[in-house]
N, C-alpha and C positions, 0 to 999 in steps of 0.2 A: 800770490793769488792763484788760483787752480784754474780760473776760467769757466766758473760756473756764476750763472744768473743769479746772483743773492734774490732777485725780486720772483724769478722761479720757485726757489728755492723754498719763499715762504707761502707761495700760491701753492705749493705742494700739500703741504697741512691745511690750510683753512677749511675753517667747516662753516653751516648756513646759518642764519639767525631759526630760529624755529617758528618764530611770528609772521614773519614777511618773507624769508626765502632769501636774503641779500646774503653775501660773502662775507667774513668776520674774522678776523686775525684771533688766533688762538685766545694770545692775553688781553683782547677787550672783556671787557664787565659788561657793556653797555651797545645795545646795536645803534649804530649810529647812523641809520634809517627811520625805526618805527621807536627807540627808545627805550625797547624791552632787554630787559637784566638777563644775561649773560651766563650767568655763574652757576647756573642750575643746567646749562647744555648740553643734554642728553650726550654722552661719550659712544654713544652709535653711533649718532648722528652721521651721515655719509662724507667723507671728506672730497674733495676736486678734484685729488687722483683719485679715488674709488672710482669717482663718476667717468674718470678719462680710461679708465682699466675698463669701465664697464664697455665705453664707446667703441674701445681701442678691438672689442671683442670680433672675430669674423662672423660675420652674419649669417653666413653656410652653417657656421657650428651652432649659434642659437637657431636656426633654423631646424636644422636636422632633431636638436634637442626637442623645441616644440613638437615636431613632428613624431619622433618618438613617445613623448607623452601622450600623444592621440591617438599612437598606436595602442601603447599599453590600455587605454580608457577605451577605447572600443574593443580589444581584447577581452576584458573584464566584463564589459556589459554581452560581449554574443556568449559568455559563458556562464552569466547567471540565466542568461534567457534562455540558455540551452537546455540548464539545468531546472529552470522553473517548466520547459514545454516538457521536460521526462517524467519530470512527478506529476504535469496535469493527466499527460497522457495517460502514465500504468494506471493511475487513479481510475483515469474516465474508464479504460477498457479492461483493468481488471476492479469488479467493484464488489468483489468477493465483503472486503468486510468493513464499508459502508455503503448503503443504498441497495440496491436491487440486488436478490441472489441469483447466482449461478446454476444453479441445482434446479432439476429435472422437477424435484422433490417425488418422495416414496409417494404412490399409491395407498389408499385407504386402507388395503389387510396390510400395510404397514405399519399406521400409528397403532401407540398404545391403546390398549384400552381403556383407561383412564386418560383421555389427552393432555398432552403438556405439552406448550407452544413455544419450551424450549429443544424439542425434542425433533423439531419436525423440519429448521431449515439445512439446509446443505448447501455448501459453499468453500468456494478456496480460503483455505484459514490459517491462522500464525500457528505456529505449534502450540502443545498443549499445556497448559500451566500447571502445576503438582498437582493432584489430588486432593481435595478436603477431606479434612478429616472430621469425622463426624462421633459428636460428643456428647452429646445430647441423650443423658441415660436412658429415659423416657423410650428413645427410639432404638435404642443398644438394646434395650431388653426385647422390645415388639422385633429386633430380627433376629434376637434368639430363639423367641418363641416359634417365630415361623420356620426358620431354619430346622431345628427341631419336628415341627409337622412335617417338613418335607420329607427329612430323613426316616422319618418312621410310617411313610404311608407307604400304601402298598396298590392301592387303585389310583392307575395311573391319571385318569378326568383329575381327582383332587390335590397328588404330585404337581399335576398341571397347575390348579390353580394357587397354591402355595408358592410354586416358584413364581409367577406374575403377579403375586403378592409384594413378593420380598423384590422385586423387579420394581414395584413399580412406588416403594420407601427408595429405593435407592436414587432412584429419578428424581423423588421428593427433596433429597437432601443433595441434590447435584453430585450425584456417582454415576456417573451414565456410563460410565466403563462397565460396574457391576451391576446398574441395570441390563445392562446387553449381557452379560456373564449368565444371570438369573434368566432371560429370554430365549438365551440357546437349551438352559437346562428344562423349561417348558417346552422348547421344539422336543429338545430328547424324550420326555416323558408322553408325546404323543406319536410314538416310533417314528419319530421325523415325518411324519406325513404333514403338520399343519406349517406349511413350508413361509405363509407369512409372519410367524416367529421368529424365523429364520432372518428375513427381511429386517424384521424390525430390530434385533440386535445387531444387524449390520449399523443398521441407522445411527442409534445410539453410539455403538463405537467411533462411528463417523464423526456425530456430535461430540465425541469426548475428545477429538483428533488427535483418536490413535488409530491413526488409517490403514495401518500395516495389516492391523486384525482386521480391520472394516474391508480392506480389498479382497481378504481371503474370504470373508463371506458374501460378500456381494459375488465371489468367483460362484463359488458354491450355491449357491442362492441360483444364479444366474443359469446353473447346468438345470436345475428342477424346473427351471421357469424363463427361458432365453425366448421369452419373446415382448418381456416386460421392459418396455422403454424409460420409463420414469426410471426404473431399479437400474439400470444400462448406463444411464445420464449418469446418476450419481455415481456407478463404481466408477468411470472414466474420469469424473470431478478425483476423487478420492486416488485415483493412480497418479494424476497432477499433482496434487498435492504432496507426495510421492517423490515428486521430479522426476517422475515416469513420460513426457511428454510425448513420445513415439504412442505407447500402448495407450493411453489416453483420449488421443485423439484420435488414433484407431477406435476406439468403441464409439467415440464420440459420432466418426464418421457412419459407422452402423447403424447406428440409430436414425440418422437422416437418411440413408438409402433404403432401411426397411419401413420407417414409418415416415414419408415424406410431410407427414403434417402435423409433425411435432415439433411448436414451435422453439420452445426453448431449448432445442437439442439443436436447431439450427439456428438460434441466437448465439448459447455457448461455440458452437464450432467455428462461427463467424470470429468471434474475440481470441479463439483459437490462433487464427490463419491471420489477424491481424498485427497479432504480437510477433512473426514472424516473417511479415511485411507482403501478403499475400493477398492484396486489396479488392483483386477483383472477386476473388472467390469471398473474402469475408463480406461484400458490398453485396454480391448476391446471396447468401445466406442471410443477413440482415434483411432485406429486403423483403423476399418468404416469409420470415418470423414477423414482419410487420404486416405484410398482405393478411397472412392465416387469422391475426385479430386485434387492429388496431387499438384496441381500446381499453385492453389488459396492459398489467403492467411488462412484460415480455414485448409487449406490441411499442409501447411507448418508448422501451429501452430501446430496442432495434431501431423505431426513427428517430431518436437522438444522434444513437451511433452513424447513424448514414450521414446526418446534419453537421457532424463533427469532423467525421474522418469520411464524408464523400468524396473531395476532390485529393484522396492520396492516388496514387498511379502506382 
């Protein structure tokens, strides 16, 4: 004999009835409580040492365990909520491209001549997606023919208007690269003098976002005519986009110190200063841009932003 508890021994295996919960020696068929058959029990089922290994456990160590999983689960949730206030925030404060624009917008000897209200807004935007290509015989031949007229005139009034011709098919079929392309060549044909040409193929380029070329004319542009704020707004928009943020908001700043009542040069500069955590100055430029005309959409944008990010410090 070894000296061990045979009646241990078998208490060690026993598992429950699954009906009533009583104790049940391996080889019963039949609980001899509640009546129920045996033979189908579950081989999970927990056995009496499980349950004593489970008791047997120090309670420090489930403690701490518990305690760990609360960490981990409040770990997870400050970091989706972290991650959900960053994407409301850039949303809210850059809304380049949904909702309200950013942009100064060009002045009237801006737009085209024929208006196209794809043409006209400006704003922080993704980069540019490929060019279309345009296939459309019909219209392949109409800028051959123009093309042609341009090249073979010689008074420069109808140069001029051949190129703002073939500028403004190209707008039609969404090339606003080579619409601004064909606007510069109309500036040139009026010895540069009708300097909102100039202007307006900046725009276009702008709109096609290819900013590189749109900064160099808004520069240019800007030397002919540096006291036009709208045009100012947008090249500093257009330097941003850029990842130019120093010179950017340098113009940006200009604009609000030469023309103090220009609102949306001091709504944009406000979203400027806030993205770089600079509260009080954006909470007063916003404030201005609301005062100057509540009731435009620049007026409304700026009392949201106050509403939203008022109490940042």
């Amino acid at each position: 004999m070894n000296g061990l508890n045979p009646q241990a021994e078998t208490e060690e295996v026993k598992t429950f009835c699954p009906s009533c919960g009583v104790a049940v020696a391996p080889s019963d068929t039949q609980c001899h409580n509640c009546g129920s058959d045996l033979t189908a029990i579950d081989e999970d089922a927990p056995t009496i040492n499980a349950i004593k290994q489970e008791r047997k456990k120090d309670p420090r160590t489930t403690q701490k365990s518990s305690a760990k999983k609360e960490q981990t689960a409040l770990i997870f949730v400050s970091v989706a909520m972290l991650l959900l206030f960053s994407v409301l925030g850039y949303q809210g404060l850059i809304s380049g491209k949904k909702g309200f624009s950013l942009s100064g917008a060009a002045g009237a000897g801006a737009q085209p001549e024929t208006q196209n209200p794809s043409v006209n807004s400006r704003a922080i935007q993704p980069n540019a997606p490929p060019p279309k290509v345009i296939t459309d015989k019909s219209v392949l031949e109409r800028i051959d023919v123009l093309k042609a007229q341009y090249e073979k005139e010689t008074d420069k009034s109808k140069k001029r208007l051949a190129a703002l011709a073939l500028s403004e098919v190209f707008i039609e079929n969404e090339r606003l690269d080579l619409g601004g392309e064909w606007s510069i060549a109309a500036f040139e044909a009026t010895d540069r003098n009708e300097t909102k040409l100039l202007l307006r193929a900046a725009n276009l380029y702008d709109d096609a976002k290819e900013h590189a070329t749109a900064a160099q004319l808004y520069a240019r542009y800007l030397e002919l005519d540096p006291k036009n704020p709208d045009a100012r707004v947008d090249y500093a928009i257009c330097l941003l986009n850029q990842g130019l943020q120093r010179e950017g908001v340098a113009e940006m700043r200009r604009v609000v110190d030469e023309h103090p009542t220009h609102q949306k040069a001091h709504l944009n500069l406000g979203i400027l200063y806030a993205q770089i955590e600079r509260w009080d100055e954006a909470k007063k430029l916003w404030q201005t841009a609301r005062n100057l005309n509540p009731n435009n959409d620049a007026g409304k944008r700026a009392a949201e932003l106050l509403e939203r990010y008022g109490a940042q410090q």
